[in-house]
N, C-alpha and C positions, 0 to 999 in steps of 0.2 A: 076703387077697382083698379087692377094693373092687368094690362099684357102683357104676355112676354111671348116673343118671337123667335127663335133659330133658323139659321140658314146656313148651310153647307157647300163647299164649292172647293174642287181638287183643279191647282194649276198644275199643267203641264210641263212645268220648269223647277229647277231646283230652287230651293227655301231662298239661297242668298239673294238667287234675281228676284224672286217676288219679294222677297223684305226690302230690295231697292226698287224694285219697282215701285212698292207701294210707297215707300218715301216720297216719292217724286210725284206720284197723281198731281197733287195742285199745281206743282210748279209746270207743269207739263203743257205746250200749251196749244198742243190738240184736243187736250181734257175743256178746254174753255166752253163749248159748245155743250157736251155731256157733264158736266158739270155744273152747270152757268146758275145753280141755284147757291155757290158757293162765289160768296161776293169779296172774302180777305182769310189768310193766311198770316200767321205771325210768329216767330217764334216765341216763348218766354225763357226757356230755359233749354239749357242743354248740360249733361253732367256725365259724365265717364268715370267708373267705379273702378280704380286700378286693380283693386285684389279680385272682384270678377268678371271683370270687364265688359258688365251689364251699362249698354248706354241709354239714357233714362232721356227722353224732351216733352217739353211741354210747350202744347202751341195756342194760339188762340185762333178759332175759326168764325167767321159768321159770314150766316147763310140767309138766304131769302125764300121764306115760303110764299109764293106767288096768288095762289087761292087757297082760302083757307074754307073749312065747312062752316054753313049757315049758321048753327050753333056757336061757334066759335066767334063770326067775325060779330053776333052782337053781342058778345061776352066782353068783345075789346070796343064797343060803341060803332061799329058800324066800316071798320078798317077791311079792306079787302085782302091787304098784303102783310108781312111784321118781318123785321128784321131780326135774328135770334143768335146771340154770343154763346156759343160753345167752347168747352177746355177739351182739349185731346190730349193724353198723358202716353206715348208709347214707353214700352220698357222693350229693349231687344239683348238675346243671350246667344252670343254666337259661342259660345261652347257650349251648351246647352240647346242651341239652334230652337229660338224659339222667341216670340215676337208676341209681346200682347197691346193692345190698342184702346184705350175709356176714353171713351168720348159722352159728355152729359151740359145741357144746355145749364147756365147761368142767368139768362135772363128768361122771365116767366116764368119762373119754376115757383110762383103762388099760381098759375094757372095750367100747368103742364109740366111735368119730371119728364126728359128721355135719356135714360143711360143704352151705352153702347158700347159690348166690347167685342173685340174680335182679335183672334186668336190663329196665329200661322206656326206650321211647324211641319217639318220633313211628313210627307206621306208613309203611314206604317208598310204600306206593299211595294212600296219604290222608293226610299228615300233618299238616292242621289239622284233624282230625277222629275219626283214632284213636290207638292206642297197642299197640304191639306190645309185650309183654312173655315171657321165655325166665327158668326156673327148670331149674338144673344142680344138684343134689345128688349128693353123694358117700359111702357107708356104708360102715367100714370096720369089720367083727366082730374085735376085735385077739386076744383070747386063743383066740381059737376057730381060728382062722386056721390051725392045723396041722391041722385038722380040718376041710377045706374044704368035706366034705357037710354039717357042722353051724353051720359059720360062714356059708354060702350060705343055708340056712334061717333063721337069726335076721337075718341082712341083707336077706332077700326079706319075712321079715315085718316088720324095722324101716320098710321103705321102705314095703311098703302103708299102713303105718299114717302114715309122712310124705306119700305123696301123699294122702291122702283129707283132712287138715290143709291140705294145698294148696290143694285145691280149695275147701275149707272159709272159707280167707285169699280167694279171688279172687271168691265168692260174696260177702264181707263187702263188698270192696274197690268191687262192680260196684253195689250197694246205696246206696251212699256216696255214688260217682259220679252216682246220681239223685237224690238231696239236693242234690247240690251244684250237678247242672244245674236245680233245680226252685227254689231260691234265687235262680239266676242270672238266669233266665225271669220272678223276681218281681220282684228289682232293675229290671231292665229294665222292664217296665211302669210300675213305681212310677216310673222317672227321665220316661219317656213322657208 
């Protein structure tokens, strides 16, 4: 059995600041507290496509899910907590103005798939001024799966716990976004 989840959210700010904004969430480090389920950051890769000038990274994340559902933790023998290595692949098209973000765990995935992408790009009613952004996540309970009333229950609880991390990411992100326009606002006078 799979979930699949969307969620919608229009920032206030032009595409470029939230594309940097969201760059920076982890390193950020007022995120530490709203974030604090997020234990390491890495990059693996970084590439710059010269003909069009899509810049492509790939990072490594792991995170800590803190309580896991009762189903779950005797699936893993009796563990309260797990530590979980995820890949995050951004691709970002700044002529194109448009930013996509997969994110899918590596480890456990004989006991759990969660793919995640999300998607930012100029707001179609304002697009020098907001930033439309759409987060699809997909949860897939694999060994539970013959057992669709117990694999539904560890998938409805794995997702609560991924949305409220969501919201957790687009509160860090919107935070950001007013640094970066209060920076902006100072450049500006100072060149004045």
């Amino acid at each position: 059995m799979v979930r699949a989840y969307t969620q919608e959210h229009v920032y206030h700010h032009p595409w470029d600041r939230v594309t940097s904004a969201a760059f920076r969430k982890f390193t950020d480090p007022s995120a530490s507290t709203s974030l604090s389920h997020v234990l390491d950051v890495h990059t693996l890769s970084r590439s710059l496509n010269p003909s069009t000038g899509r810049l492509r990274t790939v990072r490594s994340i792991t995170v800590h899910s803190p309580s896991l559902p009762f189903l779950l933790r005797r699936a893993l023998g009796g563990r309260d907590s797990l530590t979980i290595n995820c890949v995050e692949t951004t691709v970002v098209d700044p002529v194109g103005r448009s930013m996509e973000v997969s994110v899918s765990n590596v480890g456990l995935r004989g006991l759990i798939e969660v793919e995640e992408r999300s998607f930012y790009g100029p707001h179609p009613d304002d697009p020098g001024r907001r930033t439309a952004f759409r987060q699809e996540t997909r949860i897939r309970c694999k060994p539970l799966s013959a057992i669709a009333a117990i694999a539904g229950k560890v998938e409805s609880r794995c997702a609560e716990r991924f949305l409220q991390n969501s919201q957790k990411g687009r509160e860090v992100v919107e935070r950001i976004c007013g640094y970066l326009e209060a920076e902006s606002t100072r450049s500006k006078s100072a060149i004045s």
